[in-house]
ZAMARGU-4260 file (C-alpha; in steps of 0.2 Angstrom, whole numbers, plus 5000, padded with zeros to 4 digits):
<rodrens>
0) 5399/5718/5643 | 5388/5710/5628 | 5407/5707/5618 | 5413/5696/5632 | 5395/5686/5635
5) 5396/5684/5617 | 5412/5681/5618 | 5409/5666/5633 | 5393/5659/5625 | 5405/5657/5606
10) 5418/5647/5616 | 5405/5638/5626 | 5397/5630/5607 | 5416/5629/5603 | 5419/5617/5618
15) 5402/5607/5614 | 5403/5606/5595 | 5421/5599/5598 | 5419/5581/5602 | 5406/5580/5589
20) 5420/5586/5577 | 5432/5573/5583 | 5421/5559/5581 | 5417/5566/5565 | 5436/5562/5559
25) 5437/5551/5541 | 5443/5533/5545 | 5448/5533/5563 | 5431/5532/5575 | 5422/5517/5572
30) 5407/5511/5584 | 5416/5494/5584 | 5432/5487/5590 | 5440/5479/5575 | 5435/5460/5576
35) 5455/5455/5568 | 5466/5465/5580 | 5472/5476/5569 | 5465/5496/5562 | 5450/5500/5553
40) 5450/5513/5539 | 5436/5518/5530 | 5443/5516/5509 | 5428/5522/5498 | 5411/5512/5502
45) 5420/5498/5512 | 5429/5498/5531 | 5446/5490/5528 | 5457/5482/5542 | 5473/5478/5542
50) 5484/5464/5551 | 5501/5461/5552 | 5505/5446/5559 | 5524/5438/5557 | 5528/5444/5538
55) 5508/5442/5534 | 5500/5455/5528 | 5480/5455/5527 | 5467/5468/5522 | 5449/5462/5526
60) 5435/5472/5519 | 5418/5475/5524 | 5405/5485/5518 | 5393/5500/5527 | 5380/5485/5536
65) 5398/5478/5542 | 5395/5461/5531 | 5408/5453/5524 | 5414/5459/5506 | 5420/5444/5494
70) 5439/5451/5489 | 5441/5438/5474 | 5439/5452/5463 | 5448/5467/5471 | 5468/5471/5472
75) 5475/5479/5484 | 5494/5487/5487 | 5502/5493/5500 | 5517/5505/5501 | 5526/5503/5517
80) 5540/5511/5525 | 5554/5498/5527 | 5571/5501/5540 | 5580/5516/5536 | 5565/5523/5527
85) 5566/5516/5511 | 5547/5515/5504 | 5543/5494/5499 | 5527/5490/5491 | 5516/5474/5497
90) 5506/5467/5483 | 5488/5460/5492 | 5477/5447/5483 | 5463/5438/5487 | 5465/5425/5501
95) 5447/5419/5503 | 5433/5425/5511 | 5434/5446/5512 | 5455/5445/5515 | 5468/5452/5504
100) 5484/5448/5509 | 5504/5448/5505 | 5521/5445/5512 | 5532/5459/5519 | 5548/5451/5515
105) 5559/5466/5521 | 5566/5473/5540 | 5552/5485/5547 | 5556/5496/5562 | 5545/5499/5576
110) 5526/5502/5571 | 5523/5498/5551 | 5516/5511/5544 | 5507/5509/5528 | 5498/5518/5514
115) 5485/5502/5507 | 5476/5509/5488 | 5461/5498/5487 | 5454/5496/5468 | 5436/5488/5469
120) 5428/5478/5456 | 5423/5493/5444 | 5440/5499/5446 | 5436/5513/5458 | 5451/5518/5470
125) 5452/5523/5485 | 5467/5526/5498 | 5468/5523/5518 | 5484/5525/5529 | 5487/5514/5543
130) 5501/5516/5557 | 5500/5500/5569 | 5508/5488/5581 | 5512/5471/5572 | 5517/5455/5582
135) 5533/5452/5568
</rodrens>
């Protein structure tokens, strides 16, 4: 009898601790919508999102106050997987303001899907994966 109310108060913490846990996930809950339309990821220190509009490309960073972060100084690459699979690399550069950006000059199907490296100014890197809808 103590085995199974142990065993029904173990899965009743389970059940509880388990939104916590997903919420707890690296890069995907944010307490904010993201302001450009497209999906946050959290890259080291900063929140990056990425847009893809038409064949534009754009990272804008932010950091951990969700202030704007100037980009002039960091790089930015994103390996994407092009129509039939083939993997094409997006260069981002600064654009002004906190935005990195770069043309996809390739056919894409259905949601891009992209791995984005982020090197900061000190030349730290750090690596988020993205998978969204894009007006193209």
């Amino acid at each position: 009898m103590a085995t199974l109310r142990n065993m029904v108060l173990a899965a009743g913490l389970v059940a509880l601790a388990f939104p916590a846990l997903v919420a707890a996930a690296p890069g995907d809950d944010h307490s904010h919508a993201p302001p450009n339309g497209g999906q946050l990821k959290q890259i080291g220190a900063y929140e990056a999102e990425l847009v893809v509009k038409g064949s534009e490309m754009t990272l804008h960073l932010v950091d951990e106050q969700e202030r704007k972060v100037d980009a002039a100084k960091f790089s930015a690459s994103a390996v994407v997987l092009a129509k039939g699979n083939e993997q094409r690399t997006v260069d981002l550069t600064p654009s002004g303001d906190n935005r990195l950006s770069g043309k996809i000059d390739f056919p894409v199907e259905g949601k891009i899907r992209a791995t984005v490296t982020l090197k900061t100014p000190a030349g730290a890197a750090g690596k988020g994966r993205y998978s969204l809808d894009a007006s193209r």
